[in-house]
N, CA and C atoms as a LAMMPS dump frame, in Angstrom:
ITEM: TIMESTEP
0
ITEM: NUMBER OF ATOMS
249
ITEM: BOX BOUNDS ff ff ff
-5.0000000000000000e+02 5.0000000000000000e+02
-5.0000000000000000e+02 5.0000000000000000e+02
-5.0000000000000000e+02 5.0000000000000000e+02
ITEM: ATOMS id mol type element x y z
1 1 1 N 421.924 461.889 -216.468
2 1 2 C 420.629 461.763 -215.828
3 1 3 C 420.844 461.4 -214.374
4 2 1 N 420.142 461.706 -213.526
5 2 2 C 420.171 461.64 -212.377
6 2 3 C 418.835 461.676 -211.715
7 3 1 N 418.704 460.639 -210.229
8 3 2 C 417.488 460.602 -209.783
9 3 3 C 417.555 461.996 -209.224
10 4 1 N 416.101 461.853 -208.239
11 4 2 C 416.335 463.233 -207.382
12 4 3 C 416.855 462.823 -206.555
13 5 1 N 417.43 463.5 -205.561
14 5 2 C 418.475 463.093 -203.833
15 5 3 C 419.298 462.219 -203.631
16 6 1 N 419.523 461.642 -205.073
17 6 2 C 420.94 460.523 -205.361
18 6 3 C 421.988 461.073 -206.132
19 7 1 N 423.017 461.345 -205.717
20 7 2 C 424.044 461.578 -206.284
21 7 3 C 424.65 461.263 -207.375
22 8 1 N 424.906 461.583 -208.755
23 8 2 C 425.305 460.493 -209.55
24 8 3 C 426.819 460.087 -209.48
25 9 1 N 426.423 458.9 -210.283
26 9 2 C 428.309 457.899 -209.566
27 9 3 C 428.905 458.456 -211.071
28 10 1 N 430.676 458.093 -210.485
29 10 2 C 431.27 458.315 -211.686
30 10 3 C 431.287 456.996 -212.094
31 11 1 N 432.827 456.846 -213.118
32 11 2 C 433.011 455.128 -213.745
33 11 3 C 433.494 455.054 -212.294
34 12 1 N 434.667 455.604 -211.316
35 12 2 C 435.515 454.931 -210.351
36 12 3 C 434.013 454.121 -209.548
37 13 1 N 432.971 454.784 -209.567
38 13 2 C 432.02 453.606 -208.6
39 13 3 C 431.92 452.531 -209.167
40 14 1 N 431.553 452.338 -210.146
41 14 2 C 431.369 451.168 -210.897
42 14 3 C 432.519 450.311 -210.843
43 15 1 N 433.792 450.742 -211.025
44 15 2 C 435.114 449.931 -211.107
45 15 3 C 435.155 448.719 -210.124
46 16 1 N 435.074 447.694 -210.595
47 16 2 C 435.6 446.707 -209.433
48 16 3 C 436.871 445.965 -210.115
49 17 1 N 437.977 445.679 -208.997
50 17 2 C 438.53 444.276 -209.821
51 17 3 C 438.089 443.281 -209.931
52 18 1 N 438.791 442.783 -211.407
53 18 2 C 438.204 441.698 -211.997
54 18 3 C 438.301 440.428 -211.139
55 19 1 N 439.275 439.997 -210.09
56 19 2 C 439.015 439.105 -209.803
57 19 3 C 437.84 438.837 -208.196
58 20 1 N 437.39 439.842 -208.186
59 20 2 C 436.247 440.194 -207.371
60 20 3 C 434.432 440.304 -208.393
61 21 1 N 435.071 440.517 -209.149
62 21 2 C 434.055 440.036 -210.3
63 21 3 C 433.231 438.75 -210.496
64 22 1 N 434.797 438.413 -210.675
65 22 2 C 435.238 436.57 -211.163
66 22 3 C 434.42 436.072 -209.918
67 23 1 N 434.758 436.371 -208.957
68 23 2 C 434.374 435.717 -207.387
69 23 3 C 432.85 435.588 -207.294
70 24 1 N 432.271 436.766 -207.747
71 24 2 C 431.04 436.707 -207.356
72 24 3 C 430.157 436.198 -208.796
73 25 1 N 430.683 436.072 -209.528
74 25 2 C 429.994 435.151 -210.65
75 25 3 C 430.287 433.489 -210.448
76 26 1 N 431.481 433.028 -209.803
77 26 2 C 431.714 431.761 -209.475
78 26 3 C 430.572 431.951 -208.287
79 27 1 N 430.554 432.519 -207.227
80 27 2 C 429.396 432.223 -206.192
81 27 3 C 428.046 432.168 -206.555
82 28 1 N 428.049 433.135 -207.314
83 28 2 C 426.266 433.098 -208.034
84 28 3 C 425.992 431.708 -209.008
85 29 1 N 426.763 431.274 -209.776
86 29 2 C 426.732 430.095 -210.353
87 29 3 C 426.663 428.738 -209.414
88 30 1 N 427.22 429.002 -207.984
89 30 2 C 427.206 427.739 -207.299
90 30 3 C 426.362 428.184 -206.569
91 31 1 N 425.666 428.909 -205.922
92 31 2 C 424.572 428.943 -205.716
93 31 3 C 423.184 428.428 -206.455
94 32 1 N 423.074 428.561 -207.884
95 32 2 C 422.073 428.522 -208.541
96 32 3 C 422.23 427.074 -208.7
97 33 1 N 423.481 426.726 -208.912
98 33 2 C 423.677 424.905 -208.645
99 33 3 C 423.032 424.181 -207.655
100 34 1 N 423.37 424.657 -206.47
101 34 2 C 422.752 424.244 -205.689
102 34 3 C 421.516 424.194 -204.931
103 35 1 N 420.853 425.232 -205.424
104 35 2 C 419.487 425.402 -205.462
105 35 3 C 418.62 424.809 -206.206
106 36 1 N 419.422 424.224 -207.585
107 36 2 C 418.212 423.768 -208.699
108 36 3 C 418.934 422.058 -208.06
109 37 1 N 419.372 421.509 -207.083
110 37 2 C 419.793 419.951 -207.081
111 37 3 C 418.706 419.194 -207.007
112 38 1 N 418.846 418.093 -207.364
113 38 2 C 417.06 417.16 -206.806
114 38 3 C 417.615 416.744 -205.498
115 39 1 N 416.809 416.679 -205.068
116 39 2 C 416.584 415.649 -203.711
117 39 3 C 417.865 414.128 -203.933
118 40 1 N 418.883 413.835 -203.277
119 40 2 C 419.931 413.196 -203.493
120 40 3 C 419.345 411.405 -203.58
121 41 1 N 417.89 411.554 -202.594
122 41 2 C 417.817 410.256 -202.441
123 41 3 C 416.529 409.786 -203.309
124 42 1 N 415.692 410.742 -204.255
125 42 2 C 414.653 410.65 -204.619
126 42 3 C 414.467 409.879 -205.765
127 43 1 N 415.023 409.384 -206.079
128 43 2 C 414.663 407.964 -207.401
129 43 3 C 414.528 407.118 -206.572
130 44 1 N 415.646 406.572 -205.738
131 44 2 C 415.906 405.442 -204.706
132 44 3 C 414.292 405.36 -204.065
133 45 1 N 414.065 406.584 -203.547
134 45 2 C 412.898 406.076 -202.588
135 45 3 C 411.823 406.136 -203.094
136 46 1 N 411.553 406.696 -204.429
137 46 2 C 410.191 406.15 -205.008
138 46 3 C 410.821 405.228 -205.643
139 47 1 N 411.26 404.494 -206.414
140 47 2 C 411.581 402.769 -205.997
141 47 3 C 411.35 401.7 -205.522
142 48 1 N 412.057 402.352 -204.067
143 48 2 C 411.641 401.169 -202.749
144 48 3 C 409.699 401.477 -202.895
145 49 1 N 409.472 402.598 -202.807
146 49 2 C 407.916 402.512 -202.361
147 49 3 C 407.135 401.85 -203.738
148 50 1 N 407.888 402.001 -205.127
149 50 2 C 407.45 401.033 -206.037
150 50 3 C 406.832 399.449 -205.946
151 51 1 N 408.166 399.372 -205.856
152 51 2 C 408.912 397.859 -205.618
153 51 3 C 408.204 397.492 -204.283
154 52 1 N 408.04 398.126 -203.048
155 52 2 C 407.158 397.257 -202.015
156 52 3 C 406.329 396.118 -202.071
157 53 1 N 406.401 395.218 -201.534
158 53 2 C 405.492 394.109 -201.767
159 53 3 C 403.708 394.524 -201.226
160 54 1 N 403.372 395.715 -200.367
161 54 2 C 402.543 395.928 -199.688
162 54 3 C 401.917 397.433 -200.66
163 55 1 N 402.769 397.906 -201.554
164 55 2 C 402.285 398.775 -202.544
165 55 3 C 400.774 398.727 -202.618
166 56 1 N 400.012 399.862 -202.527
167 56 2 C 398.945 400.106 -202.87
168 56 3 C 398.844 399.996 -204.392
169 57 1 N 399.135 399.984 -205.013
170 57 2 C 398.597 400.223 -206.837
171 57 3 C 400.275 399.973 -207.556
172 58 1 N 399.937 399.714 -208.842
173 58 2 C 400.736 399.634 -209.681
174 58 3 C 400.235 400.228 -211.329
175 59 1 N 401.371 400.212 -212.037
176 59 2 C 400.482 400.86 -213.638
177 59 3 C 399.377 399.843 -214.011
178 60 1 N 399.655 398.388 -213.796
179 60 2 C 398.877 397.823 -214.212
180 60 3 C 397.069 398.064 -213.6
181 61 1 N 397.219 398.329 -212.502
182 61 2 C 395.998 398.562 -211.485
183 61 3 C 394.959 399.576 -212.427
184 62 1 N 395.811 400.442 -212.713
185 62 2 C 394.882 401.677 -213.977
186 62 3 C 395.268 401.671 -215.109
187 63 1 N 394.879 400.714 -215.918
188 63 2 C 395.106 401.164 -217.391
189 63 3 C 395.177 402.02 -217.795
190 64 1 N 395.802 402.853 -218.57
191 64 2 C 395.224 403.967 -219.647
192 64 3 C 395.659 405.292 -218.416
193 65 1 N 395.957 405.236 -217.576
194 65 2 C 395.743 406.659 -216.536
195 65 3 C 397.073 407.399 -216.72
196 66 1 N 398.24 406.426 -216.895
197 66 2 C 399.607 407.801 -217.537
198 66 3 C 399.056 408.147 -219.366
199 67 1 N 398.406 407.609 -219.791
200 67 2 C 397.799 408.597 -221.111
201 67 3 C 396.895 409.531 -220.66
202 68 1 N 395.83 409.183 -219.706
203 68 2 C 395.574 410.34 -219.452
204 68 3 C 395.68 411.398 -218.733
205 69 1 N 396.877 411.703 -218.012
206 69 2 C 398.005 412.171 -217.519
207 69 3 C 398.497 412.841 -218.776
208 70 1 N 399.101 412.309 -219.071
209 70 2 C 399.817 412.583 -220.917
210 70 3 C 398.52 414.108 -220.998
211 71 1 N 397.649 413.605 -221.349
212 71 2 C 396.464 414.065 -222.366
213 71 3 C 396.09 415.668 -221.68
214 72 1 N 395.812 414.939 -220.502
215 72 2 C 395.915 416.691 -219.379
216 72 3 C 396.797 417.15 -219.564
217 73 1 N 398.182 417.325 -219.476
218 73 2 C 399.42 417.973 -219.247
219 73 3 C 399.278 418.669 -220.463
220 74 1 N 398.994 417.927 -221.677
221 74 2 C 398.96 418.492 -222.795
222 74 3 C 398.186 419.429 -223.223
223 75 1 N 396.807 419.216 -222.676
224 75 2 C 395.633 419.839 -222.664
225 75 3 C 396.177 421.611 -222.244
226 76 1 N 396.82 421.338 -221.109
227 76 2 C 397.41 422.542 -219.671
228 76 3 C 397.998 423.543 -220.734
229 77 1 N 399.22 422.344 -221.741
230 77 2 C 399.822 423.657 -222.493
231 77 3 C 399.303 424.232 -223.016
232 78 1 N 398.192 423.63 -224.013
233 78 2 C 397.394 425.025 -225.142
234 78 3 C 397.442 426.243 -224.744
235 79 1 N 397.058 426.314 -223.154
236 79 2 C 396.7 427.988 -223.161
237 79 3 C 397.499 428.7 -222.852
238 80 1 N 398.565 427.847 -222.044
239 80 2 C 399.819 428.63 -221.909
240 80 3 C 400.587 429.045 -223.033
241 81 1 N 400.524 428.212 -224.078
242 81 2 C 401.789 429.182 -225.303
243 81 3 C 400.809 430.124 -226.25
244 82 1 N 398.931 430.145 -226.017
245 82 2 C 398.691 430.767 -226.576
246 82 3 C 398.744 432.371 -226.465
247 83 1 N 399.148 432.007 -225.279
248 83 2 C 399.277 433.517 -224.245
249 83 3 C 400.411 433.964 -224.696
């Protein structure tokens, strides 16, 4: 099969060596590493902004508001896995 105005390849196009293979599957893997990293300093600094003595709010300030957090999120999935 062949498109129109493209030539078709033999196997020699396809052929690569393997350790040019190898290479670009080690790069694609450290790439995707490093793209999915968190933020290096991001526990630490919601923390400090926890822990502040000048903190606007704490859990205690809203009762009940990470359940209903909880309750939405949960709510969100129904329609997504019904799909």
């Amino acid at each position: 099969m062949t498109t129109i105005g493209i030539p078709p390849r033999t196997q020699d196009d396809w052929d690569r060596p393997a350790a040019e293979v190898a290479a670009d599957a080690q790069a694609a893997a450290l790439l995707a590493a490093y793209q999915h990293q968190p933020e290096p300093f991001e526990a630490e600094f919601a923390a400090m902004a926890c822990e502040h003595p000048k903190a606007c709010s704490c859990e205690n300030d809203y009762p009940g508001w990470a359940e209903h957090i909880a309750a939405l999120a949960e709510a969100n999935k129904r329609p997504q896995e019904a799909s």
